[in-house]
N, C-alpha and C positions, 0 to 999 in steps of 0.2 A: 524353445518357444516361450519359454519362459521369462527373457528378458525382453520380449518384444510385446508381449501384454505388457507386464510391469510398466514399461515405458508410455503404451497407452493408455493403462489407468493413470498413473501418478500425473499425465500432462490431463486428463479430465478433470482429475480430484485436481489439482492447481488452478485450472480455467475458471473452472464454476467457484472455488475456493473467492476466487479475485471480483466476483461480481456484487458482492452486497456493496450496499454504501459506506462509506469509510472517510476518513480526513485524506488518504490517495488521493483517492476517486475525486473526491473535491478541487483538491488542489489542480487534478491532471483536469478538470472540466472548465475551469477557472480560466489557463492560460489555452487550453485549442479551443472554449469558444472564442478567444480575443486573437485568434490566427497564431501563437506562440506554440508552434509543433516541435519546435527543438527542447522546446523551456519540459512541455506536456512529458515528451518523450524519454527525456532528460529522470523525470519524476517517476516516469515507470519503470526505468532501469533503478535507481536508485532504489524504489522500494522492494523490487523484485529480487537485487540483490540481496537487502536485509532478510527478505522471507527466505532466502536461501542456505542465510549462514547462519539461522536461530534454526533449522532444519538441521544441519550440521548439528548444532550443539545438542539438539536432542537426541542425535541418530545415533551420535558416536557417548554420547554417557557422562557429556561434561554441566551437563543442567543444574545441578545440585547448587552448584555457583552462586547460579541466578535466584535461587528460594531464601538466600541470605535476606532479613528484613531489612538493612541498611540498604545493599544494593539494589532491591526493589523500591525502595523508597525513594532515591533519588532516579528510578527509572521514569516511576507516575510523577514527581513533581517536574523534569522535562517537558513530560509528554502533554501535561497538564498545560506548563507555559506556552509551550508552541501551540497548541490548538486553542488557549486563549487568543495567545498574539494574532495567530492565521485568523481568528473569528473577526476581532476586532481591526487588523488593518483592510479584511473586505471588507465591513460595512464603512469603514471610513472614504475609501476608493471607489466603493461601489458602479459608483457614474464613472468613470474612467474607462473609455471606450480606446481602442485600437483598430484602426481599418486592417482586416485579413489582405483587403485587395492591392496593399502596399505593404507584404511581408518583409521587405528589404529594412522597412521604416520600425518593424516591432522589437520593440527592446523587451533586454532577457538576458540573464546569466545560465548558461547553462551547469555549469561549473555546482552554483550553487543552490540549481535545480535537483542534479545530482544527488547534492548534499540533503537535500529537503526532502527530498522520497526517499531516503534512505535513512533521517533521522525519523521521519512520519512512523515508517514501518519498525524504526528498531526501538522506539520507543510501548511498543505491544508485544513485549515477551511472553506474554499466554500464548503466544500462534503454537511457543515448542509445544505445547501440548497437543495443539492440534494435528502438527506432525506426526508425534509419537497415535493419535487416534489413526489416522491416514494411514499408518502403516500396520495398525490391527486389521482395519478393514482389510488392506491387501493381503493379510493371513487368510481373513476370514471367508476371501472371494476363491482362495486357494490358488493367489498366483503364485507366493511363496510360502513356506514352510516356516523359512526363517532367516532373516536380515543379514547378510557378509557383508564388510568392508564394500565388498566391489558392489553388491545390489543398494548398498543404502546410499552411495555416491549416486548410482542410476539414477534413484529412487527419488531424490533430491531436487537432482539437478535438473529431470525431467517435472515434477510438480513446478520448479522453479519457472520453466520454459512457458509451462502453462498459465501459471502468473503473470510474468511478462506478455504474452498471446493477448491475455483480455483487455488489459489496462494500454497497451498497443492501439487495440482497433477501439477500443474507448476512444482514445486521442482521436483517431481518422475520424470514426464516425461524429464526433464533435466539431470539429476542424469543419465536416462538410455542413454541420447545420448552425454553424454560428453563420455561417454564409445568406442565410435568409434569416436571422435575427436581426430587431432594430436595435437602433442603439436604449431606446426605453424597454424592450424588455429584456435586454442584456444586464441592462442594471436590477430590473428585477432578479432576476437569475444572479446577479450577486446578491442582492440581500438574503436572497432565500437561503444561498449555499453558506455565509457566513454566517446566520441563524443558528446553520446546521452544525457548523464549528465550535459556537458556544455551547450550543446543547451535547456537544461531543466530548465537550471538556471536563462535564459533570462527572464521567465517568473515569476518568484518573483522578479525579480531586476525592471522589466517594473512596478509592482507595487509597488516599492517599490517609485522610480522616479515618480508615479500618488499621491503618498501620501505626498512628499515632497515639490511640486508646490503648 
């Protein structure tokens, strides 16, 4: 009975995990309000993955790696770039509207949609901590005693599924309400979200200036 709670906490603890706002979330709101559900989709496999395999490296003990201050340092000045860049080419594009109602016509890489939800998410190596928290809890709810190879694989790849779950029906449900958005306040809805990418950015650069004193 045991592996089958496990399985349903760790896909809850992953679902709700996936719902604050985030540079994901941005990017995947960005391309299914403009009807780009491959591009959206693309970006939620990508980042779901990353939160997968920084679960991995907490689960099985190989973290220690990632506390190096070099390789931290070049983590946040990435993560720093790209949510610059993401900030600054929405509000440059902002007005750049796509009809949903001629999805044949929307361009998109998915390739390196992919690649973008997956550098988004693996540019935030704190999540392993949050892993490593997720699986106290599930001590502490008493589904398990204690972590084997085979429960921490479960344990993973179901929080993973539940990740993937939310940032999914994110896309749908966006997809369906860019459909009665105009194109003016589409564009508001970009300035807003690349606002939000600047103001996002502050927070690797803060680290980035704690690693350099």
């Amino acid at each position: 009975m045991e592996i089958p709670l496990l399985i349903i906490a760790a896909y809850l603890i992953g679902f709700v995990t996936a719902i604050p706002l985030g540079a994901t979330q941005i990017e995947i709101a960005k391309r299914a309000l403009k009807g780009q559900l491959p591009q959206a989709l693309m970006i939620a496999a990508g980042s779901a993955a990353s939160d997968v395999m920084y679960g991995f490296i907490a689960l099985f003990g190989i973290a220690p790696f990632l506390r190096n201050s070099g390789v931290m340092l070049a983590f946040w000045l990435v993560s720093w770039a790209l949510l610059l860049a993401l900030g600054a080419y929405t509000l440059l594009h902002y007005g750049r509207h796509v009809s949903i109602r001629r999805p044949k016509t929307v361009p998109g890489n998915t390739r390196l949609a992919l690649l973008l939800g997956f550098s988004l998410a693996a540019t935030n190596s704190p999540i392993m901590l949050w892993w490593l928290l997720y699986a106290e809890i599930i001590k502490k709810l008493g589904i398990l005693s204690v972590f084997t190879a085979k429960t921490s694989v479960i344990f993973v790849l179901s929080g993973g599924a539940g990740i993937a779950s939310y940032l999914v029906l994110l896309s749908f449900i966006l997809l369906r309400v860019g459909k009665f958005i105009s194109e003016k306040a589409e564009s508001a809805i970009n300035i807003s979200l690349g606002i939000v990418l600047i103001l996002l950015s502050f927070y690797p650069l803060e680290k980035i200036l704690q690693l350099l004193r």
